[in-house]
C-alpha positions, 0 to 999 in steps of 0.5 A: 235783546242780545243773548250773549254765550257763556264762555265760563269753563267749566269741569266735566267728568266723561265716560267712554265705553266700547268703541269710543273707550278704544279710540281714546285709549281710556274710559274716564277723564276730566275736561275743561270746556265751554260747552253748553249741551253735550252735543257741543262737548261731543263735537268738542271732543270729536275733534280732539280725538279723533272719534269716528261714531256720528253723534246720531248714532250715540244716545247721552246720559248726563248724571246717570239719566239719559238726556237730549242733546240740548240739554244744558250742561252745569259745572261737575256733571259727569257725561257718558257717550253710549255707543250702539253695542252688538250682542251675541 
C-alpha cells in the first residue's frame, strides 16, 4: 500500500524566544506550510531564515504542551521553539 503526503498547507502560529526571537527579528508569526511534525516546520523555517540552533538543541511545544518532534501537526496549532536559555 502506498501511503501518499499531504501536501495540503496549512496555517501555523510560531513563536520564538531568545536566540531565535533575535535571528528572525520577531517573536510571533504566521506561516503557511505543508509540514506534517514540527521537526519538518523547523527544517522548514531553519532554511528560510537562517537559524543556526540545531534542533537537538531546541525542545518543542505544540498547544501549550511539550511534544516529540514527530508529532503531527493540524491546521491552527500554534508552535514554540524553545531554545536552552542561560541563567544567572
Amino acid at each position: 500500500m502506498i501511503v501518499k503526503a499531504d501536501t495540503t498547507e496549512k496555517k501555523i502560529d510560531v513563536q520564538y524566544y531568545a536566540l531565535l526571537r533575535e535571528e528572525r527579528g520577531l517573536s510571533f508569526e504566521t506561516v503557511m506550510t505543508i509540514a506534517q511534525t514540527p521537526k519538518e516546520l523547523y527544517g522548514e523555517l531553519q532554511k528560510r531564515h537562517g537559524f543556526r540552533l540545531p534542533i537537538e538543541r531546541l525542545k518543542v511545544a505544540v498547544n501549550d504542551a511539550f511534544q516529540d518532534w514527530d508529532s503531527p501537526l493540524q491546521p491552527n496549532d500554534n508552535v514554540v521553539f524553545i531554545p536552552p536559555v542561560a541563567g544567572g
